[in-house]
MOPAC internal coordinates of N, CA, C and O (Angstrom, degrees):
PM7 1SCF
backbone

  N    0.0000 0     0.00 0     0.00 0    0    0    0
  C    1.4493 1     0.00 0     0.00 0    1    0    0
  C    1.5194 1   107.75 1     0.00 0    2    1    0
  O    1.2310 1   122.31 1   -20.44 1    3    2    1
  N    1.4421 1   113.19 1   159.56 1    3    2    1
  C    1.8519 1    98.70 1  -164.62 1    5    3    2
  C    1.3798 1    67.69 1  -116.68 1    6    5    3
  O    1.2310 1   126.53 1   -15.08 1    7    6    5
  N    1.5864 1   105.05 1   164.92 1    7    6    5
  C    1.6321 1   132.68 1   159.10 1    9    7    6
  C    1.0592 1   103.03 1   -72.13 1   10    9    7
  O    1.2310 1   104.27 1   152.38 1   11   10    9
  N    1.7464 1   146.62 1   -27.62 1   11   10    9
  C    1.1266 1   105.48 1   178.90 1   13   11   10
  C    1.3892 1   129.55 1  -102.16 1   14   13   11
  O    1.2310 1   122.49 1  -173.27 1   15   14   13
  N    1.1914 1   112.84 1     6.73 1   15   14   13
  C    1.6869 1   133.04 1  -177.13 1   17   15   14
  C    1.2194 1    95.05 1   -88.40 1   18   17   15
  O    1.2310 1   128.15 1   -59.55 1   19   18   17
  N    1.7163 1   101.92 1   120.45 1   19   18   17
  C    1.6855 1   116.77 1   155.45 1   21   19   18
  C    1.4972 1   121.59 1   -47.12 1   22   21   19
  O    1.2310 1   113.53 1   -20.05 1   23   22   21
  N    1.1650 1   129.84 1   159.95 1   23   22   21
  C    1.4247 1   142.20 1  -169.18 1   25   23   22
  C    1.5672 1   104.97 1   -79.92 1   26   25   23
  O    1.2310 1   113.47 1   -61.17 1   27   26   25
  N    1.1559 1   129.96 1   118.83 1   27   26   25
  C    1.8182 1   114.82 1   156.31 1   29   27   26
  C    1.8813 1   101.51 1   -50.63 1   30   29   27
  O    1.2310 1   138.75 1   -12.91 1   31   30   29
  N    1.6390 1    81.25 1   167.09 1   31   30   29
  C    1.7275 1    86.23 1  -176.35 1   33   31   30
  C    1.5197 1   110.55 1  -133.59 1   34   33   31
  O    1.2310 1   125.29 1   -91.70 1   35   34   33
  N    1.5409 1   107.44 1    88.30 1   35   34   33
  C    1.6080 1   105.22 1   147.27 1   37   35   34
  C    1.1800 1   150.95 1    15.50 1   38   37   35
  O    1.2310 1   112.46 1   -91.99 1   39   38   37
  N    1.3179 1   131.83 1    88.01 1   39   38   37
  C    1.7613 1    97.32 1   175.89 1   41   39   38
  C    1.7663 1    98.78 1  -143.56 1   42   41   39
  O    1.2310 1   109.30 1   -74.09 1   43   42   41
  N    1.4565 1   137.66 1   105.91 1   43   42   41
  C    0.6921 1   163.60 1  -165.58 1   45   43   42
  C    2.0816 1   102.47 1   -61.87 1   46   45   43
  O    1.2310 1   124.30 1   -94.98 1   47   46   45
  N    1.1199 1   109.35 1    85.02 1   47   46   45
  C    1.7479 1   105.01 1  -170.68 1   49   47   46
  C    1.5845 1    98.16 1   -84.51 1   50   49   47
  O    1.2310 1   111.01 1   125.44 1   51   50   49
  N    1.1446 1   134.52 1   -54.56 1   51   50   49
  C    1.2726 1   163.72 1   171.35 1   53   51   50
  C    1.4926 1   122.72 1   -72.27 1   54   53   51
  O    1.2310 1   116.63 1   -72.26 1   55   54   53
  N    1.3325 1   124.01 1   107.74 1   55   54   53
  C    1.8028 1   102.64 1   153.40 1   57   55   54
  C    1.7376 1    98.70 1  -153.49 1   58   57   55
  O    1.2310 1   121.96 1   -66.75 1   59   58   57
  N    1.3601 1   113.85 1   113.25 1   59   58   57
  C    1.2089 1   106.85 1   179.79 1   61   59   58
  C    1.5902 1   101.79 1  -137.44 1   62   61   59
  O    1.2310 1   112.47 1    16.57 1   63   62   61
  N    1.6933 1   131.82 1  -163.43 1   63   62   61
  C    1.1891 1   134.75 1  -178.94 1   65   63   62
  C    1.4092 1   106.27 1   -56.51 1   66   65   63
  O    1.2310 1   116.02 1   151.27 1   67   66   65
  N    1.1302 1   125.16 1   -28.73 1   67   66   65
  C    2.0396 1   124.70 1  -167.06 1   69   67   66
  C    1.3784 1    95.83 1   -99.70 1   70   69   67
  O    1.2310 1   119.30 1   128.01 1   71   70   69
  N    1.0561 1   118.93 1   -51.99 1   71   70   69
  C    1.7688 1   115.46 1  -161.69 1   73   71   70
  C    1.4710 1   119.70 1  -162.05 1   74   73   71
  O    1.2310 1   132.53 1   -29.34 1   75   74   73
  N    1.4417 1    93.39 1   150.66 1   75   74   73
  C    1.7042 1   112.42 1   179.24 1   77   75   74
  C    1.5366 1   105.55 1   -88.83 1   78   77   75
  O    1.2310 1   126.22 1   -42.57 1   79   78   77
  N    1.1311 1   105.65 1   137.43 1   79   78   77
  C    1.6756 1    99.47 1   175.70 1   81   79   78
  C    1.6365 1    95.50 1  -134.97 1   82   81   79
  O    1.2310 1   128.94 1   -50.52 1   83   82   81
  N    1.4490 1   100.38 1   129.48 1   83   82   81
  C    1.7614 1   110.18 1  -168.10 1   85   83   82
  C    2.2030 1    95.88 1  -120.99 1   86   85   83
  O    1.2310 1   125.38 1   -44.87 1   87   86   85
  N    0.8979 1   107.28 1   135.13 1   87   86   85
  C    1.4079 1   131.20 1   133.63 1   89   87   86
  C    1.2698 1   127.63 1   -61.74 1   90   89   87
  O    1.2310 1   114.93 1   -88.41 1   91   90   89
  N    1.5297 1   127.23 1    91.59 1   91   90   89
  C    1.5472 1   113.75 1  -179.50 1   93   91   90
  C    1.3991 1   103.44 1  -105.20 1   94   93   91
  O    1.2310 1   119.15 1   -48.14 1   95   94   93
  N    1.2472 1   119.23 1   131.86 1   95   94   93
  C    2.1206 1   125.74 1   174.15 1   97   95   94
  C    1.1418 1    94.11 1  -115.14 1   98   97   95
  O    1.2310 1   112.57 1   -68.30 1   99   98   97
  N    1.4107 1   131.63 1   111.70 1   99   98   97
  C    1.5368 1   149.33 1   113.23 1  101   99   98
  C    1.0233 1   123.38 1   -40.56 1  102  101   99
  O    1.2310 1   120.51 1   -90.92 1  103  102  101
  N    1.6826 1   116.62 1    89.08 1  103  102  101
  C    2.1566 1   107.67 1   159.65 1  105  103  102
  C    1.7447 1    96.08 1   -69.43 1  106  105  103
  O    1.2310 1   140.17 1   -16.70 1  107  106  105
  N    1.1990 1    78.47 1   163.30 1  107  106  105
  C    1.7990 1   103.98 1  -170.19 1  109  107  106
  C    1.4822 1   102.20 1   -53.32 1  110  109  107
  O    1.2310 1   125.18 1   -60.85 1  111  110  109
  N    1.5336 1   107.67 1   119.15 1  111  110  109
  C    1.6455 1   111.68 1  -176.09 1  113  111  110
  C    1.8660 1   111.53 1    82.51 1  114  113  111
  O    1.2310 1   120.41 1  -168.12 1  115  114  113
  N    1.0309 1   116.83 1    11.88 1  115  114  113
  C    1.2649 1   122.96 1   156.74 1  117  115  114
  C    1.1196 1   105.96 1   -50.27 1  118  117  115
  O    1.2310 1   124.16 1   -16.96 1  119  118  117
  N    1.9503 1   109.63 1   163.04 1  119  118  117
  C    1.4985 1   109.52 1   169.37 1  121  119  118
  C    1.9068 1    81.95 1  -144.80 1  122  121  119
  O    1.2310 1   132.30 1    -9.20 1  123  122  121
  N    1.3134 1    93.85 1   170.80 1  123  122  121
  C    1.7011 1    96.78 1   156.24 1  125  123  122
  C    1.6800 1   115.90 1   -99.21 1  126  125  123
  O    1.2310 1   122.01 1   151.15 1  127  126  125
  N    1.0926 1   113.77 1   -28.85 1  127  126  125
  C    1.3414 1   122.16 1  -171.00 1  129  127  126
  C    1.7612 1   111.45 1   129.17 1  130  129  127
  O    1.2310 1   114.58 1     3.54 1  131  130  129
  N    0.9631 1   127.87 1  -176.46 1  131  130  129
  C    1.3578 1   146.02 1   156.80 1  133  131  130
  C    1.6037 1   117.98 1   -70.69 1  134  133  131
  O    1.2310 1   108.22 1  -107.13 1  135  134  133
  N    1.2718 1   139.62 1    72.87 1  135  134  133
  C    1.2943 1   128.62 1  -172.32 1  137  135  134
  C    1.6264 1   103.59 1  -113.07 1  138  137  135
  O    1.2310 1   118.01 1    27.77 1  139  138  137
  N    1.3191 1   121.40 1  -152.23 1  139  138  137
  C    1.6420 1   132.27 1  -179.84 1  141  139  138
  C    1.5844 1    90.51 1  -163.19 1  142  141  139
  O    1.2310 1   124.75 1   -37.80 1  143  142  141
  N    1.4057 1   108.49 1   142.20 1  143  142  141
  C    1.1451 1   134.05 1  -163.43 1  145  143  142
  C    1.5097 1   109.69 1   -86.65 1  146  145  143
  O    1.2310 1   104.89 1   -93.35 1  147  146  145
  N    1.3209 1   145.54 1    86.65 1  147  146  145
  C    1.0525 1   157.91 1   169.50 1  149  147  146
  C    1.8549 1   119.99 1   -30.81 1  150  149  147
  O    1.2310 1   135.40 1   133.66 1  151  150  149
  N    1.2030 1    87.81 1   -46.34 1  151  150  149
  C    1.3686 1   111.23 1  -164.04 1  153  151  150
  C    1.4711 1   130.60 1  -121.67 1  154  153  151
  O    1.2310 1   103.30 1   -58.06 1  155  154  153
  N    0.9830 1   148.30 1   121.94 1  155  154  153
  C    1.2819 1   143.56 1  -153.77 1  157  155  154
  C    1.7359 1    96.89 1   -82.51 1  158  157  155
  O    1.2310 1   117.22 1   -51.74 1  159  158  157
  N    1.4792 1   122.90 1   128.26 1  159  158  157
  C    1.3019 1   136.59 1  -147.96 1  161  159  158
  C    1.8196 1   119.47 1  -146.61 1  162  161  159
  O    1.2310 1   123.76 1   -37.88 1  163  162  161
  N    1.5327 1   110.40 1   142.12 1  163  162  161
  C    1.0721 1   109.90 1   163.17 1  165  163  162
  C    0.9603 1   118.41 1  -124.55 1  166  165  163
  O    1.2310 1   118.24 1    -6.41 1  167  166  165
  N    1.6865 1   120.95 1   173.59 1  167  166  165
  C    1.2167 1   132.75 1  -176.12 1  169  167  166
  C    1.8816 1   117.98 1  -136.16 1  170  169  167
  O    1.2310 1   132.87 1   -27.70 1  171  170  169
  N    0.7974 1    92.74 1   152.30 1  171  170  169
  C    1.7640 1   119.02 1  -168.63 1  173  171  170
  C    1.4902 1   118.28 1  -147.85 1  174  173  171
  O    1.2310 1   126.29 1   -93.02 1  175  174  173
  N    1.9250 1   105.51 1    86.98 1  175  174  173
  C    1.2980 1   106.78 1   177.46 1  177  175  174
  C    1.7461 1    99.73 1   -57.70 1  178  177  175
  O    1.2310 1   132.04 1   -16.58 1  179  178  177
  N    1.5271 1    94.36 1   163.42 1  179  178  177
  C    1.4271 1   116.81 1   149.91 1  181  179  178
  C    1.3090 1   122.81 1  -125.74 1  182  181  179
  O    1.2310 1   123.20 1  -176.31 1  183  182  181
  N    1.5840 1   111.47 1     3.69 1  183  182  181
  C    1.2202 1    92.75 1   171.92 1  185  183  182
  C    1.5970 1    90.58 1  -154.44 1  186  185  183
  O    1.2310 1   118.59 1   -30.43 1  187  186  185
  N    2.0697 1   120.29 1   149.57 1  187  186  185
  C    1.2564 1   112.74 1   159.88 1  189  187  186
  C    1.3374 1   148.49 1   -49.03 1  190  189  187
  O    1.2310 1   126.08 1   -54.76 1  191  190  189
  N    1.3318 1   105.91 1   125.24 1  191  190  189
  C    2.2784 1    89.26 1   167.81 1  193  191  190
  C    1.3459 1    96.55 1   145.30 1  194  193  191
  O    1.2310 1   125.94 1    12.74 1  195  194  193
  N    1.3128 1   106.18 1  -167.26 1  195  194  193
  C    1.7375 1   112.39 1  -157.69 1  197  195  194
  C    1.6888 1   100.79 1  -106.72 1  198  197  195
  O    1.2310 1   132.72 1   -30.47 1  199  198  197
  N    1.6296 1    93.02 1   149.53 1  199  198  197
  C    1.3537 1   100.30 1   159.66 1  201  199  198
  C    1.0499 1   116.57 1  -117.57 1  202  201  199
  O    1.2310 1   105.55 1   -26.14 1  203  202  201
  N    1.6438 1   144.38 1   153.86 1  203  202  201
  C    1.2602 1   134.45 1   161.39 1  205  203  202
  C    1.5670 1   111.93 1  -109.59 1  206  205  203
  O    1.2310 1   129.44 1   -58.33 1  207  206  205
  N    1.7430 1    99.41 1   121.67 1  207  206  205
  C    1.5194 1   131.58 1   173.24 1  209  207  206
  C    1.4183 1   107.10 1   -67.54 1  210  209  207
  O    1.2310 1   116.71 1   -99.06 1  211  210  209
  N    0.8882 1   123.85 1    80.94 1  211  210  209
  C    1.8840 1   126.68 1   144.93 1  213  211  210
  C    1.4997 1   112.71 1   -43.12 1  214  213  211
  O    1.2310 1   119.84 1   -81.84 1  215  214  213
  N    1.4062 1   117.91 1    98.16 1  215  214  213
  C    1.6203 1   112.51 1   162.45 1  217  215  214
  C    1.1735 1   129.43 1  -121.66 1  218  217  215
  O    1.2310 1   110.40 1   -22.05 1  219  218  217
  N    1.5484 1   135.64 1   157.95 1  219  218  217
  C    0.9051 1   110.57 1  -170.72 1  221  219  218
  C    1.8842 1   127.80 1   -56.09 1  222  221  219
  O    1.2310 1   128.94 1   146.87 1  223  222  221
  N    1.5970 1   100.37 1   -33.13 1  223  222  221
  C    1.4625 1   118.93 1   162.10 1  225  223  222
  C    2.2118 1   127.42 1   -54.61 1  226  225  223
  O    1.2310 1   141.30 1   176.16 1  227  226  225
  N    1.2677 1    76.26 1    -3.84 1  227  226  225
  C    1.5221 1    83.49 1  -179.90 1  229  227  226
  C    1.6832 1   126.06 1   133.72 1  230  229  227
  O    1.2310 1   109.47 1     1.42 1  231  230  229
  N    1.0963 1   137.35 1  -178.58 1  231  230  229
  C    1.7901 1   133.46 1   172.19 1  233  231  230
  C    1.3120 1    83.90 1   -93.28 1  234  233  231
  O    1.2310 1   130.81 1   -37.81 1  235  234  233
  N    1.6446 1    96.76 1   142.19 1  235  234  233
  C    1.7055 1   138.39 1   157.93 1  237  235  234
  C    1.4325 1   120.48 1  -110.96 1  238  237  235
  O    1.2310 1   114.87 1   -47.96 1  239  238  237
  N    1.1111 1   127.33 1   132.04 1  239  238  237
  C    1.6013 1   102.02 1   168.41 1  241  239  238
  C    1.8419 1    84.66 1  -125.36 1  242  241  239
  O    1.2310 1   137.91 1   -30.87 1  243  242  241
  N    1.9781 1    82.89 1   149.13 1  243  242  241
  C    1.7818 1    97.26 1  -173.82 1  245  243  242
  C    1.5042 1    76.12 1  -127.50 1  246  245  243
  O    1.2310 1   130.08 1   -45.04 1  247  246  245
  N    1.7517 1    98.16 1   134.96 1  247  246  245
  C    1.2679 1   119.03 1   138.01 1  249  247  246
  C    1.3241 1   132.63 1   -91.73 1  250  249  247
  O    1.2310 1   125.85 1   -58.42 1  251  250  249
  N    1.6670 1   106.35 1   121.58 1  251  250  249
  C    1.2630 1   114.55 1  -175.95 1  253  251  250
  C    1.5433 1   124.54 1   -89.83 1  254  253  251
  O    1.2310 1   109.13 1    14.24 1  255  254  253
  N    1.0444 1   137.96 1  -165.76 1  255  254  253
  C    1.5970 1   142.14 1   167.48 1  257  255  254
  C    1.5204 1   107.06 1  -170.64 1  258  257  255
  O    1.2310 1   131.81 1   -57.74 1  259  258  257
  N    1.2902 1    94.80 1   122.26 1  259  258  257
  C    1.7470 1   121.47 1   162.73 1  261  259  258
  C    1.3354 1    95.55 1   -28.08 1  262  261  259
  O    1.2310 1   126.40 1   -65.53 1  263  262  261
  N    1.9899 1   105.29 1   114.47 1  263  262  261
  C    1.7287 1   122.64 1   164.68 1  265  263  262
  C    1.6457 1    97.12 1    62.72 1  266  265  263
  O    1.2310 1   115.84 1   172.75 1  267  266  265
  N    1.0180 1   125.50 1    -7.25 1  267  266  265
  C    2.0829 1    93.64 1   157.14 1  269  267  266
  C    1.3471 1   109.48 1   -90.07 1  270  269  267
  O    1.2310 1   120.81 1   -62.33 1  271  270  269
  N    1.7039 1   116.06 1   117.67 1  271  270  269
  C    1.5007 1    97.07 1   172.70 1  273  271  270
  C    1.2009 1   112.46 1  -109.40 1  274  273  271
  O    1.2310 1   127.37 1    19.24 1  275  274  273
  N    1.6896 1   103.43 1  -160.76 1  275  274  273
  C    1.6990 1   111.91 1  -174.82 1  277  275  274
  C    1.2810 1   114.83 1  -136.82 1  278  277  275
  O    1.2310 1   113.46 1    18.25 1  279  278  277
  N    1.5471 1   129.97 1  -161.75 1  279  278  277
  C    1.6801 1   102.76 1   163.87 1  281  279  278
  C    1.6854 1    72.77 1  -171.20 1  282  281  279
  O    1.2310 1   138.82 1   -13.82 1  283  282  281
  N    1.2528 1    81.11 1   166.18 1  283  282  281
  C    1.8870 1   102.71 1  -170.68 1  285  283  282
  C    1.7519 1   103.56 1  -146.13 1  286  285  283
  O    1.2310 1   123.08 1   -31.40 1  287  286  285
  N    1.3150 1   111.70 1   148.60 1  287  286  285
  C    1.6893 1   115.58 1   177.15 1  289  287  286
  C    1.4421 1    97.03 1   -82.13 1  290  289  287
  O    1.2310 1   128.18 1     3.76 1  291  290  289
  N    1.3101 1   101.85 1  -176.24 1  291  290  289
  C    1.6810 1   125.10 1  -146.39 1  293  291  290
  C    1.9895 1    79.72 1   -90.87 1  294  293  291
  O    1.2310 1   125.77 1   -10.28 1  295  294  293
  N    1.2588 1   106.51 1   169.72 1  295  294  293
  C    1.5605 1   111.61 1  -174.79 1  297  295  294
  C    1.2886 1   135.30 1    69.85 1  298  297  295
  O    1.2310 1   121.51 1  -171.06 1  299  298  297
  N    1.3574 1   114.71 1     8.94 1  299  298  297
  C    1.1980 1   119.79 1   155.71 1  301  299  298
  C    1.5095 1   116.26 1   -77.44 1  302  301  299
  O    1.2310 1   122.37 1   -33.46 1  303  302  301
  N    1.3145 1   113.06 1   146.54 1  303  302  301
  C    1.3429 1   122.51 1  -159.89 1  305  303  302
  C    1.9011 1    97.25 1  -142.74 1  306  305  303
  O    1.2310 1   115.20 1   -79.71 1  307  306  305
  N    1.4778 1   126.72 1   100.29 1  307  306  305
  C    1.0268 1   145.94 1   147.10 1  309  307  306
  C    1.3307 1   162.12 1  -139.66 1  310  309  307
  O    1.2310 1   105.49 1   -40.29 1  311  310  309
  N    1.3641 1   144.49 1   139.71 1  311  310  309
  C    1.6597 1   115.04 1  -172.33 1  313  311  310
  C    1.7513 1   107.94 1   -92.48 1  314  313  311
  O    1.2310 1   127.14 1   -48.77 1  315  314  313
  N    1.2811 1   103.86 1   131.23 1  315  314  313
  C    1.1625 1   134.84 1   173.89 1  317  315  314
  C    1.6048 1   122.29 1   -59.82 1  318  317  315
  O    1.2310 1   110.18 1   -83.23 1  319  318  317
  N    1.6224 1   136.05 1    96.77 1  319  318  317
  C    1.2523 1    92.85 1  -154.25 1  321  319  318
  C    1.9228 1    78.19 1  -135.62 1  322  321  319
  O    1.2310 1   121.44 1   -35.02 1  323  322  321
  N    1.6938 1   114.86 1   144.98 1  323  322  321
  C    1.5174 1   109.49 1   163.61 1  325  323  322
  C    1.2935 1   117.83 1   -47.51 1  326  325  323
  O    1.2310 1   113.73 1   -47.87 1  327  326  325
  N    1.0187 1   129.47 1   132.13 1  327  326  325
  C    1.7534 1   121.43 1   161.95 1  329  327  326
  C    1.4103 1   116.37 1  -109.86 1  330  329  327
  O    1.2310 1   121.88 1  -172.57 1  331  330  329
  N    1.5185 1   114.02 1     7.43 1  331  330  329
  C    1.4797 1   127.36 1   173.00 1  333  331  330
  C    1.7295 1   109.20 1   -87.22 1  334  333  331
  O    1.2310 1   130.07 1   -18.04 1  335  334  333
  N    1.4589 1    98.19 1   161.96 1  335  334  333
  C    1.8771 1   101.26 1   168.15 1  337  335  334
  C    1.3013 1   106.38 1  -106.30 1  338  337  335
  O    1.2310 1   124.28 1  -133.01 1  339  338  337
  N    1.3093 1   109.38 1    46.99 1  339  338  337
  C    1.9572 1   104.20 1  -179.47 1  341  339  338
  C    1.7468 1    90.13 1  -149.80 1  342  341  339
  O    1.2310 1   112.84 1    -3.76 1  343  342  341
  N    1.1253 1   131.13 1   176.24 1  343  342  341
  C    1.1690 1   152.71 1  -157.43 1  345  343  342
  C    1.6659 1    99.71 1   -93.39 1  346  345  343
  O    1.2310 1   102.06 1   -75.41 1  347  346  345
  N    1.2017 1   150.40 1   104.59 1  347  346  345
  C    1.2138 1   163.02 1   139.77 1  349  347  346
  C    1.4211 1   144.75 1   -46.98 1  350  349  347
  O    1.2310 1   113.74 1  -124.64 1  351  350  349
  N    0.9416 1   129.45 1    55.36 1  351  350  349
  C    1.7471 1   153.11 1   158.80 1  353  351  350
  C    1.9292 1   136.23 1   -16.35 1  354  353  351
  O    1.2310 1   132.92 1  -105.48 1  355  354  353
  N    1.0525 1    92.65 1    74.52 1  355  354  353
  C    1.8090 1    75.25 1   167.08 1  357  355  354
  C    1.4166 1   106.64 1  -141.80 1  358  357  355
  O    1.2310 1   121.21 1     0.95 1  359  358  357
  N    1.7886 1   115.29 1  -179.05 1  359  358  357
  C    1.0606 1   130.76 1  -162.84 1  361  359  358
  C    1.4509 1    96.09 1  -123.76 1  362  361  359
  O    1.2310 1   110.56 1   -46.87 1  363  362  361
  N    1.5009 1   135.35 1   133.13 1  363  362  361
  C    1.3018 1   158.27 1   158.64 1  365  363  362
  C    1.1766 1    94.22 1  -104.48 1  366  365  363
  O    1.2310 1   128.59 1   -42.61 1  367  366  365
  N    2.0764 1   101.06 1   137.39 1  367  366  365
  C    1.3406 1   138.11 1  -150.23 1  369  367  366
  C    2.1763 1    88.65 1  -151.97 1  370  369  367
  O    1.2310 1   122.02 1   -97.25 1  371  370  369
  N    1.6079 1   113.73 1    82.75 1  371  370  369
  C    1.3729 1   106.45 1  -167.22 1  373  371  370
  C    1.4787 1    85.65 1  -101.82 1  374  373  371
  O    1.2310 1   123.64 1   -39.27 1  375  374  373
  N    1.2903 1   110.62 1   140.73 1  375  374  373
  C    1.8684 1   116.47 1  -172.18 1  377  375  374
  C    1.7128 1   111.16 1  -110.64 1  378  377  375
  O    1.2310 1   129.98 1  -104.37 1  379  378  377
  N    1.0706 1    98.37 1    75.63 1  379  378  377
  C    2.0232 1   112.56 1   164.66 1  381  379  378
  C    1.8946 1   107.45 1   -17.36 1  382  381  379
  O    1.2310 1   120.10 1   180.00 1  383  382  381

């Protein structure tokens, strides 16, 4: 995680026996941090534009689009970071 990149921001809508359901808000240049994926997970932009994938294998950038999602198995391990100058939106769907 760099010191100078603001934090993405959390917000937990969902958490029951099947699934976590997260709110993530990216200000411009947000990151989430460096984590590993626990849980096998989907995603649901809400809003267009790029993210940049920090992995250990190298930077990715994924372009996303408002409501097409994707989903990935448990063990992925990356930091999440805006690569837009506008505020960045999606919904995580982690499956217990």
């Amino acid at each position: 995680m760099s010191a100078n990149r603001p934090k993405a921001i959390p917000t937990v809508q969902v958490e029951n026996d099947r699934v976590v359901v997260t709110e993530w808000r990216f200000p411009p240049g947000a990151e989430t941090g460096w984590h590993r994926h626990g849980m096998d997970y989907v995603v649901v932009p809400q809003t267009t534009g790029k993210l940049l994938l920090e992995t250990a294998d190298g930077d990715l950038t994924a372009d996303l689009t408002a409501g097409v999602s994707y989903s990935r198995n448990e063990g992925v391990e990356h930091n999440v970071v805006n690569a837009n100058d506008y505020e960045f939106v999606f919904v995580e769907v982690e499956i217990k």
